[in-house]
N, C-alpha and C positions, 0 to 999 in steps of 0.2 A: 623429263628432259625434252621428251617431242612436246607440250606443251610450251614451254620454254622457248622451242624456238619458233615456233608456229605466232607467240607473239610477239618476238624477235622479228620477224618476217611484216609481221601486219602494221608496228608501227607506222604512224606517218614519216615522224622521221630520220626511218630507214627509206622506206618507199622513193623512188626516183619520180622527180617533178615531169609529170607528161605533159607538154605543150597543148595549148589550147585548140581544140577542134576547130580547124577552117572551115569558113563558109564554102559550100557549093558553089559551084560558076552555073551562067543562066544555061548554056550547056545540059547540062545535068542535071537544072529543074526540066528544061525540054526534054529532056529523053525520060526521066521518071515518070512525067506526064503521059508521053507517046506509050508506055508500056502499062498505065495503069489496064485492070481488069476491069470487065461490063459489073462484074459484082463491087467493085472500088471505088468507080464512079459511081453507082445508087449508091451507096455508104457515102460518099462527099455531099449526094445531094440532098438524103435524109437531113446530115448534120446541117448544110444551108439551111432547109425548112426548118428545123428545130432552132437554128439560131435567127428565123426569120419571127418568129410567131411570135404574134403581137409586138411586132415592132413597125409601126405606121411610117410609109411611105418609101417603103425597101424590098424589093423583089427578091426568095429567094437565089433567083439566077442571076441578079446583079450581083450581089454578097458573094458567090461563088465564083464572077468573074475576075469581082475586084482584089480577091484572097489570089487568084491566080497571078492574076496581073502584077502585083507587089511583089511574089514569088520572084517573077522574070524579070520584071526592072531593079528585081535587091534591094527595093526600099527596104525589105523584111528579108534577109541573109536564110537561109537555112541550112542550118547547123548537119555538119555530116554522123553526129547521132541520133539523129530525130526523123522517124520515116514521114514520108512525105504527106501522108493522109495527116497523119496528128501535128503537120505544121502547117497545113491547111484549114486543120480544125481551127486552130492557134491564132492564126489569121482573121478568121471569120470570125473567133469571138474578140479577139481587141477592134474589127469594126461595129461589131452590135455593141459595143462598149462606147465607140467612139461617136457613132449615131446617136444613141439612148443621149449621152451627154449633151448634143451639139441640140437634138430635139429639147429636151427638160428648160436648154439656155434662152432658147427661141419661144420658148411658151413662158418663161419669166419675162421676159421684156412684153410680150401680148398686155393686151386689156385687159382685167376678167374675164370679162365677156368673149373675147377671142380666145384667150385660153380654155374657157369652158369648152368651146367648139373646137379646139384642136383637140384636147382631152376624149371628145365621142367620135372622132376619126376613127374609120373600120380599120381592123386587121387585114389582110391578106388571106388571112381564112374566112375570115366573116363573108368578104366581099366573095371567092369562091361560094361561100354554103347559098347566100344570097342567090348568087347564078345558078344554081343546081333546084333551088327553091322557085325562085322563076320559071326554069325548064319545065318545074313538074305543074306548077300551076296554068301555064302556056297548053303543056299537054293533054291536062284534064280538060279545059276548056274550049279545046279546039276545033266541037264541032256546036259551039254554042255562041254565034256572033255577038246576040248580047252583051254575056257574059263578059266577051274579050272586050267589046263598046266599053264597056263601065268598066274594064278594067286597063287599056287605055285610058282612059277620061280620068278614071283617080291618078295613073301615072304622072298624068298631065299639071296636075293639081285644080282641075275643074270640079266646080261646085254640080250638085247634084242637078239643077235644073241646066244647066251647061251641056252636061252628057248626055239628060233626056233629046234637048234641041237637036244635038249631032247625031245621035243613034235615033230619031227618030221615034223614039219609047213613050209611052203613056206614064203617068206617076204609076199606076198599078203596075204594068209591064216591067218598069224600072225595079219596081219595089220588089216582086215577085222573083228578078232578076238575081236580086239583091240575096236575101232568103234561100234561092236555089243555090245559088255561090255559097253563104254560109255554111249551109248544109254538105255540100260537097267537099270541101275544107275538111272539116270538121270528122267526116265521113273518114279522108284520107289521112288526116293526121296533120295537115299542112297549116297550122294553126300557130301563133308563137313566134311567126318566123324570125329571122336576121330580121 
């Protein structure tokens, strides 16, 4: 009997039709905002970088602003069952969705050739590990004028006798130069880089 009516109870329809959840007013995205936690916002800005990587030419702090911004203009409603982190998330991924696409269309209409060369455009991370990789090579070499000379001068895209002329260097000085750099690389691991 209590079986009986427990599925009596559960059909649909007996069930009363609930009205569909309203959207939030911007109100209410503002204050959910105002009250997120220091630990809520690192959890919004983790998911920006995860939804940033490897997506060429998108900050994840833009992605995180323009999730907001949508939020507060209502382009993108948010539903009053859905907290506000996982409609943020939601956000963030139909614009890495909506990038990815708009990028793929813009590298179809490219040359080959242009295409190739969009295709090895750095990550976001790349470009970071790059700058951490420079820091440390900057570092090592920072009490070896040389060193920084020819390493300058490759920056530059200067030919080998180029950076001799501006640094002053002999071919052996240069070359020695050269060798001692390997070595020190090599030494520290900073080999392979970006």
């Amino acid at each position: 009997m209590r079986i009986v009516v427990r599925m009596q109870d559960t059909s649909p329809l007996k069930r009363p039709i609930q009205p569909l959840a309203s959207a939030r007013t911007e109100q209410d995205v503002r204050r959910a905002l105002a009250a997120l936690s220091e630990p809520d916002l690192l959890r919004l800005q983790a998911i920006a970088r995860l939804r940033c990587r490897g997506l060429p030419g998108l900050d994840w702090r833009e992605l995180l602003h323009e999730a907001v911004l949508r939020a507060l203009d209502r382009s993108r409603p948010w539903p009053r069952d859905v907290p506000l982190i996982a409609f943020l998330a939601g956000i963030m991924r139909s614009l890495r969705s909506d990038h990815w696409r708009r990028q793929r269309t813009m590298t179809a209409s490219l040359s080959p050739r242009a295409a190739e060369v969009a295709d090895q455009m750095p990550d976001p991370e790349r470009i970071a590990a790059a700058g951490q990789a420079l820091a440390a090579i900057d570092r090592l070499f920072a009490d070896d004028p040389a060193a920084l000379a020819v390493i300058l001068g490759l920056s530059q895209g200067l030919s080998a006798g180029e950076i001799r002329r501006r640094a002053g260097l002999s071919e052996t000085e240069y070359d020695s130069t050269r060798k001692r750099m390997r070595r020190a690389l090599l030494r520290h691991g900073l080999t392979g880089l970006p």
